[in-house]
C-alpha positions as CSV (number, residue, x, y, z in Angstrom):
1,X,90.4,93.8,145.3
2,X,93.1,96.2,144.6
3,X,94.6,98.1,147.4
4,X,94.7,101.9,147.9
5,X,96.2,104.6,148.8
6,X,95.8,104.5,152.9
7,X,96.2,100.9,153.3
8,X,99.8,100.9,151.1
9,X,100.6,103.8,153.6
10,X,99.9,100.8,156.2
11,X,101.7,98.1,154.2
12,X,105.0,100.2,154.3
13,X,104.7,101.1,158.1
14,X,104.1,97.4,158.5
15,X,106.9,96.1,156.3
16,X,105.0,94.3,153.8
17,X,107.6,96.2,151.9
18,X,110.1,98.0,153.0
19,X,112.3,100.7,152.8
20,X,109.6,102.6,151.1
21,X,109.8,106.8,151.1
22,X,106.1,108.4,151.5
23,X,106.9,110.2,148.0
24,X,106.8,106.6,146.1
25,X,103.3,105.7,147.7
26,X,101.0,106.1,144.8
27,X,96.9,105.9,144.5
28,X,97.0,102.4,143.8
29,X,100.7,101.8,144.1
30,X,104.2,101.9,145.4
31,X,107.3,102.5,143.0
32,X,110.6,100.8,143.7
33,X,113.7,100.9,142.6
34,X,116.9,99.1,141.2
35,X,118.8,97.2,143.7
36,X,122.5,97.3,143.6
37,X,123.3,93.8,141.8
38,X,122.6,92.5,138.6
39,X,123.2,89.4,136.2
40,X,124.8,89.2,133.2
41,X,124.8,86.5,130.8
42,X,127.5,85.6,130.3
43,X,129.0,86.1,126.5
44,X,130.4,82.9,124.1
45,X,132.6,83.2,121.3
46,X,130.5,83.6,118.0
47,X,127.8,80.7,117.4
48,X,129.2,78.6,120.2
49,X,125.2,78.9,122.0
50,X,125.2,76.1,125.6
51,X,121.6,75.0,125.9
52,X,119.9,75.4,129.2
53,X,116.8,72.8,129.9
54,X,114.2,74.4,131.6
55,X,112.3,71.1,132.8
56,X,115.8,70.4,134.7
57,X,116.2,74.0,135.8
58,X,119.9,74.3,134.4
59,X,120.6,77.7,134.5
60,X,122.1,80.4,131.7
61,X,125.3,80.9,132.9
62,X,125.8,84.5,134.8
63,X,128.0,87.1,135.7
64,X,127.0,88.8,138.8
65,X,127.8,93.3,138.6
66,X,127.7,95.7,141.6
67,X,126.6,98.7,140.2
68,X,126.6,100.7,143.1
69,X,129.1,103.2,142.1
70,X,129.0,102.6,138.9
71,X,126.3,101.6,136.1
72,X,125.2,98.8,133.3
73,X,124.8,100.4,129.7
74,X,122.0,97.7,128.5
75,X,122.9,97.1,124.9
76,X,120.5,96.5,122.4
77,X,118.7,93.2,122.7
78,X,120.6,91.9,126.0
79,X,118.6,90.2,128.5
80,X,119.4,90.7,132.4
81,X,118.4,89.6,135.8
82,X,118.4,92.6,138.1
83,X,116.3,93.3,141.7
84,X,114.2,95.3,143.5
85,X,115.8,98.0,146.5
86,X,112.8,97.2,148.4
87,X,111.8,93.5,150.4
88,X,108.7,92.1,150.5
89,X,107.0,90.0,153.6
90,X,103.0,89.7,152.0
91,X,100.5,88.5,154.1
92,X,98.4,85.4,153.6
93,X,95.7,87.3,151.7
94,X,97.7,89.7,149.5
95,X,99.2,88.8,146.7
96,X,101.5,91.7,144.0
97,X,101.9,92.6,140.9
98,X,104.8,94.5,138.8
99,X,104.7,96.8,136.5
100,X,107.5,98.5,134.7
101,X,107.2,102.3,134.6
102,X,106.0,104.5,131.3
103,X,109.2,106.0,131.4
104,X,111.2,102.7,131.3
105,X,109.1,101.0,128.7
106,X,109.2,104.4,126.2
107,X,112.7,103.9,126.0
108,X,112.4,100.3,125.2
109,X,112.9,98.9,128.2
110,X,111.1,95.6,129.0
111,X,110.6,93.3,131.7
112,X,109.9,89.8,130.5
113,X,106.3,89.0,132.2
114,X,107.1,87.0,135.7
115,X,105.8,89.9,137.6
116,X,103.6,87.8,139.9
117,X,104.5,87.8,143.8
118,X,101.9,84.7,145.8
119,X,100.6,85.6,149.2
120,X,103.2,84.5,152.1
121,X,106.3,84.8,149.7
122,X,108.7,86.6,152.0
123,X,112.3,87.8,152.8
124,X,112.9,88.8,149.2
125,X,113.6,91.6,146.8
126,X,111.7,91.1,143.6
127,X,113.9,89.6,140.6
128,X,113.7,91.5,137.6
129,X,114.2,90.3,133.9
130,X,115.2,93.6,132.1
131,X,115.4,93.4,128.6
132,X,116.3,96.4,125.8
133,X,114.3,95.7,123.1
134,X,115.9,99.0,121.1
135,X,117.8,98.4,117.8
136,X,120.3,101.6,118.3
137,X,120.4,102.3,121.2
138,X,122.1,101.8,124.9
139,X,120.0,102.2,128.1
140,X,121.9,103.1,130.8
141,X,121.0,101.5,134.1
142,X,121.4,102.9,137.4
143,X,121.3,101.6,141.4
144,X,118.2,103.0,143.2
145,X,116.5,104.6,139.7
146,X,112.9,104.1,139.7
147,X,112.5,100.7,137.7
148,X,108.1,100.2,138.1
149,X,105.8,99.9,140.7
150,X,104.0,97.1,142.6
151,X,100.5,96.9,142.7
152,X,99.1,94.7,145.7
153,X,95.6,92.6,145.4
154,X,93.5,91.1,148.5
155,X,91.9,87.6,148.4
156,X,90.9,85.3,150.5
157,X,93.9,84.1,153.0
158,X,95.9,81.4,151.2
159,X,96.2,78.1,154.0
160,X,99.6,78.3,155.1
161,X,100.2,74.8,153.7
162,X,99.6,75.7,150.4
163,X,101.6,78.8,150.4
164,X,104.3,80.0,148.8
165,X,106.0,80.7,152.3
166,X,106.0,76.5,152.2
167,X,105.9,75.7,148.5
168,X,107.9,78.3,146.6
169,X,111.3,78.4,145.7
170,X,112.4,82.0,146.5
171,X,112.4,82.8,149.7
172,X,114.7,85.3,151.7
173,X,116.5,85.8,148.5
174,X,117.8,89.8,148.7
175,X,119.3,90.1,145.4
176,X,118.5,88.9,141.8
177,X,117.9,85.2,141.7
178,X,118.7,82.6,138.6
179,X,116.4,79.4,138.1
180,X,116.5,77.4,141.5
C-alpha cells in the first residue's frame, strides 16, 4: 500500500526520515535533497581502464568532493555517487522507493536504478548514482537542491532476523557509500 499524505506528515515527526521541511511533504511523497559529499571516479590516463569485479566487491576507485560551498559541474556521460540530506530509520513494515524529479531527469539527469530502501534499514542517508546522460552539455550540481523524492510502501512487518537492520550492508552510513 502506498502511503499518504497524513501518515508522511507522521513519518517526519517520527523520524522515519528526518530533517524534512512541511513544504517537501507531497500527496504521496517527500522530496529530498543533495547531501554535501559526493564521489568521483577517479580519472586514468587515456585507455589505461582498472577492472573492478563485482562478485568480489572491489570497488571503482573514488575521489570524495565537499560541495558545500561550492558545486560539481557533471560533465557529459560521468557517473557519480552522491547522497541524500535527509536519514532514514524505516520501520519493520515500510519499505521506500526513489524517484528522481521531472526537473532533474528533463535535463538528462539520471539515477542508475538502486532506488530500493528494505524495511528496518536505518541510520543512513540514501546513496545516489547520478549519471548525465547529455552529449553537450554540463549539469551543474548543487548541496541541498531538490534531487527526487521518496515514496514509502507498507507490508507486512519483515521478522527482525531477516531484515535488513541484520542482513544488509549499509547501515548508519550518513554520506554516499561505494560497494561494501
Amino acid at each position: 500500500m502506498l502511503i499518504s499524505y497524513n501518515e508522511l506528515c507522521e513519518f517526519a515527526e517520527r523520524g522515519v526520515i528526518a530533517p524534512v521541511n512541511p513544504k517537501d511533504i507531497n500527496g504521496t511523497s517527500i522530496d529530498v535533497h543533495l547531501g554535501p559529499k559526493i564521489l568521483v571516479e577517479r580519472r586514468y590516463p587515456e585507455r589505461s581502464y582498472p577492472t573492478v569485479s563485482l562478485r568480489d566487491k572491489e570497488n571503482v576507485r573514488w575521489i570524495e568532493h565537499d560541495i558545500t560551498e561550492d558545486y560539481y559541474n557533471l560533465l557529459p556521460g560521468e557517473f557519480i555517487l552522491a547522497h541524500t540530506v535527509e536519514v532514514f530509520d524505516l520501520p519493520a513494515d515500510i519499505s521506500a522507493e526513489f524517484k528522481l524529479n521531472s526537473s532533474g531527469a528533463r535535463i538528462g539527469l539520471d539515477n542508475a536504478l538502486a532506488t530500493w530502501a528494505d524495511p528496518l534499514w536505518h541510520g543512513s542517508a540514501l546513496t545516489l548514482e547520478l549519471k548525465n546522460n547529455t552529449r553537450h552539455h554540463v549539469i551543474r550540481l548543487h548541496h541541498g537542491c531538490r534531487i527526487g523524492q521518496m515514496i514509502f510502501h507498507r507490508s507486512e512487518p519483515v521478522p527482525e532476523d531477516k531484515s535488513y537492520a541484520v542482513r544488509g550492508r549499509y547501515n548508519n552510513d550518513k554520506s554516499a557509500q561505494p560497494v561494501k
